[in-house]
C-alpha atoms as one frame of an Amber mdcrd trajectory, in Angstrom:
protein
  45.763 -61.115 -66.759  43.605 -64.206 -66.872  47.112 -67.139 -66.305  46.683
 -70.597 -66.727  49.377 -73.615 -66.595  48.777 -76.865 -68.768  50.534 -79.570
 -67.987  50.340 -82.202 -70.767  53.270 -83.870 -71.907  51.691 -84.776 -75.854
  52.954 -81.679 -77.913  49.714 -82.094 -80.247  46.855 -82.115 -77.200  48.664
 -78.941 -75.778  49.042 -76.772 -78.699  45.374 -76.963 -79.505  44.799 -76.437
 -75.566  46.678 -72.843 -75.776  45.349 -71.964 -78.886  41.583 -71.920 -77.468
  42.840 -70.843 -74.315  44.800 -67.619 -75.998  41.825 -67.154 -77.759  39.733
 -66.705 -74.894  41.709 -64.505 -73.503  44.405 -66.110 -70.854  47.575 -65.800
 -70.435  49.303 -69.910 -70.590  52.122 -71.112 -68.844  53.381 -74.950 -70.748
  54.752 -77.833 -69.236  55.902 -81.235 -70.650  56.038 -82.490 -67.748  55.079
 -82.619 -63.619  58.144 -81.505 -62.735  58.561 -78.797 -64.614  54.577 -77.426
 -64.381  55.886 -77.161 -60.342  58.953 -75.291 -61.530  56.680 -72.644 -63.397
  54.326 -72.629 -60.915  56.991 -71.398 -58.408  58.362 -68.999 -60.989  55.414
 -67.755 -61.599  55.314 -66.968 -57.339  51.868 -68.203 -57.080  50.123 -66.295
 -59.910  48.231 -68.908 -61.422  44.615 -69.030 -61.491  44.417 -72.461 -62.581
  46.286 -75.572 -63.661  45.100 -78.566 -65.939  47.219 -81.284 -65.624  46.831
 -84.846 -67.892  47.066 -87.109 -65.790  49.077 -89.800 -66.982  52.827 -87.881
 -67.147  56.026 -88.978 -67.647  58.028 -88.819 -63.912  55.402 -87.770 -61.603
  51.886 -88.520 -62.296  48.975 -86.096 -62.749  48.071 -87.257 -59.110  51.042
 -86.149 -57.489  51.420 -83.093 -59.729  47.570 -81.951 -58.349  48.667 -82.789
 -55.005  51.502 -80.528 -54.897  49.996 -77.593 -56.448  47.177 -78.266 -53.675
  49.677 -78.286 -50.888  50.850 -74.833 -52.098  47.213 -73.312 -53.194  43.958
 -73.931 -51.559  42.261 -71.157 -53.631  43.697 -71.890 -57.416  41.069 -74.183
 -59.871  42.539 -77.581 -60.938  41.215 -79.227 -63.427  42.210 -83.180 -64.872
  42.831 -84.416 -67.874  42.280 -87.608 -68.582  41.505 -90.077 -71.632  40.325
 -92.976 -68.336  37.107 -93.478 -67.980  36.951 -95.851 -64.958  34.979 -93.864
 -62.179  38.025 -94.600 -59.623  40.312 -92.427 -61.711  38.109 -89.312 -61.451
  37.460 -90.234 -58.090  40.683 -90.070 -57.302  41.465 -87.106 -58.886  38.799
 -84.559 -57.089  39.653 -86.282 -53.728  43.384 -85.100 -54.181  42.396 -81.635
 -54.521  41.067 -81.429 -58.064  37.982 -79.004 -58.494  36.448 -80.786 -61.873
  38.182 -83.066 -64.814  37.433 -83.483 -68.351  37.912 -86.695 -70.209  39.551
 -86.984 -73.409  38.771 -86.632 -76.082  37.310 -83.219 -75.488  35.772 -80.234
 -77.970  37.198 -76.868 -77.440  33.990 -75.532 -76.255  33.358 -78.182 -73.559
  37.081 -77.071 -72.061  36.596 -73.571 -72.238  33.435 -73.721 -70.281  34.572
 -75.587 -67.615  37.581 -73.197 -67.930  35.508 -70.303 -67.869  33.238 -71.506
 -64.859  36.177 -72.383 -62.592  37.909 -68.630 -62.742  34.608 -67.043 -62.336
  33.907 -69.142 -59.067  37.145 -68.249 -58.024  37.071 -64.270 -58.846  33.662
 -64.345 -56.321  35.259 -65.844 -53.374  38.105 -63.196 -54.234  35.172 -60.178
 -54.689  33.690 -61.676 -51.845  36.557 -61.899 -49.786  37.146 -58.166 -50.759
  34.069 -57.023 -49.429  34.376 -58.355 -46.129  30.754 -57.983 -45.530  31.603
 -60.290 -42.486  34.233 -61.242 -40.325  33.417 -64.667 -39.063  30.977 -67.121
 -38.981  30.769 -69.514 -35.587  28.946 -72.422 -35.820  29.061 -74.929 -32.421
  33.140 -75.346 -32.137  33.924 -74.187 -35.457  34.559 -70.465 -36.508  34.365
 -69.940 -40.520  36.909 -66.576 -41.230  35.751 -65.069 -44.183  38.096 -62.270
 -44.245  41.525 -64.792 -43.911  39.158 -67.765 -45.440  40.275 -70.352 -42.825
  38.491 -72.763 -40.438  39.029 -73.276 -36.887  37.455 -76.188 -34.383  38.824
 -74.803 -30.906  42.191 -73.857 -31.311  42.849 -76.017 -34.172  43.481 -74.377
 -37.476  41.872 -77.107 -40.874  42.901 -76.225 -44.312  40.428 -75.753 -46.602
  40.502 -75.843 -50.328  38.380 -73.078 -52.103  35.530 -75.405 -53.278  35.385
 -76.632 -48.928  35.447 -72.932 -48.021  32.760 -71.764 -50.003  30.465 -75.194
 -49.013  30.999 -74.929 -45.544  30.053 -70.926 -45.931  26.783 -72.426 -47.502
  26.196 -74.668 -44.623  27.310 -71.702 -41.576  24.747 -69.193 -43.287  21.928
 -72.014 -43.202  22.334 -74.216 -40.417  19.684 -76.998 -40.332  18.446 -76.082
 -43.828  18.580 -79.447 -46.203  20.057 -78.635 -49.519  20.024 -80.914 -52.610
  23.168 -82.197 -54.726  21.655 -79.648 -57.042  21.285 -76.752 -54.595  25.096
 -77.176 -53.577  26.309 -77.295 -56.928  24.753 -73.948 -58.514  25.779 -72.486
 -55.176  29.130 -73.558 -55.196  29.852 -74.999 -58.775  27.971 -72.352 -60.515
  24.856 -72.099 -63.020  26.927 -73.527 -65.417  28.493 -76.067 -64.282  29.364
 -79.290 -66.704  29.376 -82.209 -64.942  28.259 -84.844 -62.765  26.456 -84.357
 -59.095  28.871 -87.006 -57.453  31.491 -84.632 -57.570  29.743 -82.787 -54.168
  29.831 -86.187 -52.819  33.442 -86.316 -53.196  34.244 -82.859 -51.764  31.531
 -83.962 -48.531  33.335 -87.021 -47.890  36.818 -84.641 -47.693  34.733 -82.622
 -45.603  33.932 -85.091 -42.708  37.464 -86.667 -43.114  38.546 -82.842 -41.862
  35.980 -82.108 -39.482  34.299 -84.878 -38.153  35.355 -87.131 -35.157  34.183
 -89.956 -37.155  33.778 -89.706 -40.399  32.012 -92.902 -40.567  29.172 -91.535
 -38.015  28.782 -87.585 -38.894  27.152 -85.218 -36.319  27.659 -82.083 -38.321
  27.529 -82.894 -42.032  25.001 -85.104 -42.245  22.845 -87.175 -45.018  18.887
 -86.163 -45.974  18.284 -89.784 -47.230  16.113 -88.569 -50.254  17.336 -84.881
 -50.315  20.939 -84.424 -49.837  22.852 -83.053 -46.475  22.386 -80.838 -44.051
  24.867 -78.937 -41.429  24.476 -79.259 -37.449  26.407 -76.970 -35.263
């Protein structure tokens, strides 16, 4: 079964949530709260596919509430809620671990698609993770696992969240090769994808914070003024 968690603490907003989401075929966890979307995540042992969280909660924010999840998933979706429209919001929100967000007030069908997109994104790293077509992928210092989907640099183990997996995958199988904003997100994102191209800024800017020595001056992620980036072993 298809099992999402909403956490959204205004009764009306999350009873027309489920109701397209039950529709559609998954199986909803509800929370009024952060606090208690964390206690039915942990219930639940880990089998959610994704959360959306509001982001403006009583006790702990939407913010934390991503973070958390985060720390215990790299591999679930997360999508944000939120009726802000300031760009440092949704900023803020994908560079805690958040794959996409929607801004209030949404139609059912815009939700459901970016629903839809996330779990099929994640059911082909898990297909492709089943098929273990290949073992690893070294690059310079850095060896890309596909079969335990973690990154090493040396002897040093960097956690990756599913989106940074399947981009640096992208960039190990085509080393040198510039790719486009647009290039990265039907590779990653997926054909349909709703959304804005910033949001593989975002996730390249997490990127370099994890891997580079100086994120400031990149030698392996770096910008195609014009184009988009490229990866250097």
């Amino acid at each position: 079964m298809k099992r999402v968690l909403i956490c959204e603490d205004e009764v009306s907003i999350r009873e027309f949530v489920v109701i397209n989401l039950k529709r559609a075929g998954y199986e909803v966890l509800e929370a009024g709260s952060g606090e208690e979307a964390l206690a039915l995540y942990d219930a639940a042992d880990g089998g959610v596919d994704i959360a959306l969280l509001d982001l403006m909660l009583p006790g702990i924010d939407g913010f934390e509430v991503c973070r958390k999840l985060r720390e215990r998933s790299a591999s679930m979706g997360i999508i944000m809620l939120t009726a802000r429209t300031q760009e440092k919001e949704k900023v803020t929100g994908l560079s805690v671990g958040a794959d996409d967000y929607v801004t209030k007030p949404f139609s059912p069908s815009e939700l459901m698609a970016r629903v839809d997109a996330l779990y099929r994104r994640i059911r082909l790293v898990d297909e492709q993770e089943a098929l273990n077509y290949k073992e690893e992928i070294s690059s310079g210092d850095f060896t890309l696992n596909l079969r335990s989907r973690t990154l090493h640099k040396g002897d040093r183990q960097i956690e990756l969240t599913q989106l940074e997996f399947q981009m640096l995958e992208y960039f190990f199988t085509n080393p040198g090769l510039a790719f486009s904003r647009a290039d990265i997100l039907e590779r990653v994102w997926g054909d349909n994808f709703y959304g804005e191209e910033k949001i593989v800024d975002v996730n390249i800017r997490r990127l370099r914070m994890k891997l580079e020595d100086d994120p400031s001056d990149p030698r392996h992620i770096c910008t195609v003024w014009g184009c988009g980036y490229k990866w250097e072993p």
